[in-house]
N, C-alpha and C positions, 0 to 999 in steps of 0.2 A: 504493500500500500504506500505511495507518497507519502513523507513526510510531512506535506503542508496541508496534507488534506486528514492527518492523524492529529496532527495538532489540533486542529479546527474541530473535529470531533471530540476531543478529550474538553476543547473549552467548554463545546456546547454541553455536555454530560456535565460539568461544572456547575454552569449556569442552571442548569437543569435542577441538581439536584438543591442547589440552593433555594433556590426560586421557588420549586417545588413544594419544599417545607415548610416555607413563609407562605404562599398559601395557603396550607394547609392547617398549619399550626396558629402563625400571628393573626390573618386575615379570616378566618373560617367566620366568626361572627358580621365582623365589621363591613365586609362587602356585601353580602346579600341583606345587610339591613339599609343600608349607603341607595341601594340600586334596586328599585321595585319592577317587580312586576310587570304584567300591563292588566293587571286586574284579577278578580276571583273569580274561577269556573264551580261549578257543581260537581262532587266529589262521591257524595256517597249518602244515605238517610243511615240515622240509628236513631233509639228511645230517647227518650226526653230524658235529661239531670237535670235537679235543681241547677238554678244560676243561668241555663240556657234561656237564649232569646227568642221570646214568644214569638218574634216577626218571622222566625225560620222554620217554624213549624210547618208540616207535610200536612193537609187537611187530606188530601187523598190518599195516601199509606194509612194515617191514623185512622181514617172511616174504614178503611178496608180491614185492618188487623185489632180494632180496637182496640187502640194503646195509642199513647204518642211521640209521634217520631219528629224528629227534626231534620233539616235540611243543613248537611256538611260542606262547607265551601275550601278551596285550597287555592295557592294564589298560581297564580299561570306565568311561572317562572322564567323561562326562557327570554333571553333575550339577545340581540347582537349589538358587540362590545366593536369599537373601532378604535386603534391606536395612529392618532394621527402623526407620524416619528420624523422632526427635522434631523437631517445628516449632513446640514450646511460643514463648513471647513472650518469654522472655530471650534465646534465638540470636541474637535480633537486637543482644545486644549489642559490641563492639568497638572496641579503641581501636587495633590496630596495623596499620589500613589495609585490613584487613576484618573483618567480622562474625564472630561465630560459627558464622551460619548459610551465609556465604559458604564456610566452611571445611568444613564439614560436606558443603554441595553438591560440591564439588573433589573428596574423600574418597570419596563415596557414587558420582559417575560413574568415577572411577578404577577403583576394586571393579566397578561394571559393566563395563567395557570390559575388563578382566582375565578377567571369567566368558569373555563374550561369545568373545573368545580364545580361550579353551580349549572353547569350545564348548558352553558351561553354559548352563541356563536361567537369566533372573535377574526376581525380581520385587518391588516395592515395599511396606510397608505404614507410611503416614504417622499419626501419634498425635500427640495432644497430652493432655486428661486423658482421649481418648475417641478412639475410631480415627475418621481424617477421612478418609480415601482407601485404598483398596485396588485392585490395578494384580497380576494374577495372574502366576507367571514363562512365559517367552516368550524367544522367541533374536531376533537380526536386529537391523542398526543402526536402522532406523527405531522399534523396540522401545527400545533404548536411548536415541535423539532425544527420544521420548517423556518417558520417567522424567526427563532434564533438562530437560526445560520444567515437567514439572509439580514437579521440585524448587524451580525456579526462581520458576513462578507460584503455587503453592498458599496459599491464605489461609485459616488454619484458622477454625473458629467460635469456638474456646478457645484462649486465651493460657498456661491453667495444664497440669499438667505429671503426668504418672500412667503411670506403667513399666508398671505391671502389667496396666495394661488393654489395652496394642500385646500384651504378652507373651502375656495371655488371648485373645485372636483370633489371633493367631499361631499358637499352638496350636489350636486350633479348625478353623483354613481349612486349613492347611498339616500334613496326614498326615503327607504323604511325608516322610521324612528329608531335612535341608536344611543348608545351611552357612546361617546365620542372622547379620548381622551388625546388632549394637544401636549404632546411632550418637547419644547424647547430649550435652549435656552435663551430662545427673543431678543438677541441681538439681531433685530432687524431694523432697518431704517425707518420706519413707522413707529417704534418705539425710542430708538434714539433719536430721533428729530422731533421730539413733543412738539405736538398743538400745530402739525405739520400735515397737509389735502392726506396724506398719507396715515397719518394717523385717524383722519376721520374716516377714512376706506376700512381699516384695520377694525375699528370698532361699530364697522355698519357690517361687514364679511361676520365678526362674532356673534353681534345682535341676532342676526340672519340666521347662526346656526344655533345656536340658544333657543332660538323659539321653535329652531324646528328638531332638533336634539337634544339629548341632554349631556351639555359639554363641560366638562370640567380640562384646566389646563395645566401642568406640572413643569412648571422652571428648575433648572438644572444650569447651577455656576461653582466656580470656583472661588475660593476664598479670597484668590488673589485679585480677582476683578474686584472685589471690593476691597480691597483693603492690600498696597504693596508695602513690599517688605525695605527694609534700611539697608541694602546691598551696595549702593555707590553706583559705578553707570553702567546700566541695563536695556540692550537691545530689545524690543520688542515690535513683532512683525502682526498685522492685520492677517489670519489666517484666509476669510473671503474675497481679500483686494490687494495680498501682495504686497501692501505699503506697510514700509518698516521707520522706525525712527529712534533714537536714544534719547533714554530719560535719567537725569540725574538724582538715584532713588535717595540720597543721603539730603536733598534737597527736602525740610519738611514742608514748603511750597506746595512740591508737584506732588507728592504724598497726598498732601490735602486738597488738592486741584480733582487729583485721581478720583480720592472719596469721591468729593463735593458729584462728579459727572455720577457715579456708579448711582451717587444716592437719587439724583435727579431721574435717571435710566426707571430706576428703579420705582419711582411715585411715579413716573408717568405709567409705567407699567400694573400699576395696583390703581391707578384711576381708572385706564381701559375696560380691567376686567371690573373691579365695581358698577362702571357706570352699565357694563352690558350684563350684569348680573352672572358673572359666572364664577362657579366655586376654582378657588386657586390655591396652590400651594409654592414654596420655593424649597430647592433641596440641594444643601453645598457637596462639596465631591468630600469623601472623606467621611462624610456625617453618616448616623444612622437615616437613612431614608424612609426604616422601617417605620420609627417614629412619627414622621413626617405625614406617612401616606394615612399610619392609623388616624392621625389626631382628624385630616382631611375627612375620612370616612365616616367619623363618630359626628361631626358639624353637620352631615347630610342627612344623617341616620333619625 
């Protein structure tokens, strides 16, 4: 067998089996209380207990056996889970022992293995300024195997970075009502250009899918974007545009210039999603994610 195709399998079996257990173990409650339904079917009658609700009573079982019965309902579980996954060219950056994109992938097969679970369809759609893969929902571990290899190997044709254009084929392909989840880390110029024509697209593209899904969206950064470290002079290169330039970190200036923009990045990014009503989380590389995803799940719940 290839070597780089043993590798690639041993990571996915990795991911797999971690992932796996955090569904199973961290997540068992918190997601199917998070993610309803689409409603109660008719399940089955049995005899009346105190405490049951007289409105569910069987008047036609009960005339017919002389007793009475009630009407059992159970909620009609199923549902399709869409992971909306940017693989722009900064994910790949990271300083605290993995990527962005390493975190994003852990993230993204968690939420599968969760659907999966509960018995959900889940299906992928990878973007970067332009949709680079589309993987339709589907049940079944070999379904899931799939979506981490190809989180794992995908090599986009664009490194640059456009919300709106997963958002517009999202809407397009995907009718059906969905749990939607936008995994970035929204370094997009719609967010770094606050109060910019682009930003008002960015938050009519979400509105849009909000009302017609249910979208929640997970930011994924690195510590060092918020926050550089006192190293002295430090190249740093635009992973989407190539443009590099040196900063002088001993500088507590540009230290706090650095913040000042992240923090700015940052409310504009938490205005977007407030104003279009969608549940949000952010989650640094390094961090427990797990945390993160529960607290998200419990606020919906």
């Amino acid at each position: 067998m290839d070597e780089r195709i043993q590798q690639l399998m041993q990571k996915v079996r990795r991911i797999e089996i971690k992932t796996h257990a955090l569904s199973n173990n961290v997540f068992a409650g918190e997601y199917h209380s998070a993610f309803k339904g689409r409603g109660m079917s008719f399940s089955e009658v049995r005899e009346y207990q105190p405490g049951d609700d007289v409105r569910d009573i069987d008047w036609n079982v009960t005339a017919r056996f002389d007793r009475t019965y009630v009407k059992v309902f159970e909620e009609e579980r199923e549902l399709t889970v869409m992971l909306l996954v940017d693989v722009s060219g900064s994910l790949d950056f990271g300083t605290q022992g993995q990527t962005q994109r390493d975190l994003l992938t852990e993230i993204a097969a968690t939420i599968a293995f969760s659907a999966i679970r509960n018995n959900d369809k889940i299906g992928v759609l990878f973007f970067s300024d332009h949709v680079e893969k589309f993987i339709p929902p589907a049940k079944g571990r070999s379904h899931i195997l799939r979506i981490i290899r190809e989180l794992l190997t995908i090599e986009p044709q664009s490194h640059k970075t456009d919300i709106c254009a997963g958002l517009e084929y999202f809407m397009r392909v995907q009718r059906k009502r969905s749990i939607a989840f936008l995994l970035s880390d929204f370094l997009d110029n719609s967010v770094i250009k606050a109060d910019s024509e682009k930003t008002e697209v960015l938050r009519n593209r979400l509105a849009m899918a909000r009302q017609k899904h249910d979208l929640v969206a997970v930011q994924v950064y690195d510590q060092r974007m918020a926050e550089l470290p006192d190293v002295g002079l430090m190249k740093v290169e635009d992973a989407e545009t190539g443009h590099s330039l040196y900063l002088d970190t001993s500088s507590k200036k540009v230290r706090q210039l650095h913040a000042d923009h992240w923090k700015q990045m940052s409310d504009s990014l938490e205005n977007i999603f407030n104003r279009c009503r969608v549940n949000h989380t952010a989650v640094a590389t390094g961090s427990d994610y797990v945390k993160s995803l529960k607290a998200l799940f419990i606020r919906r719940a």
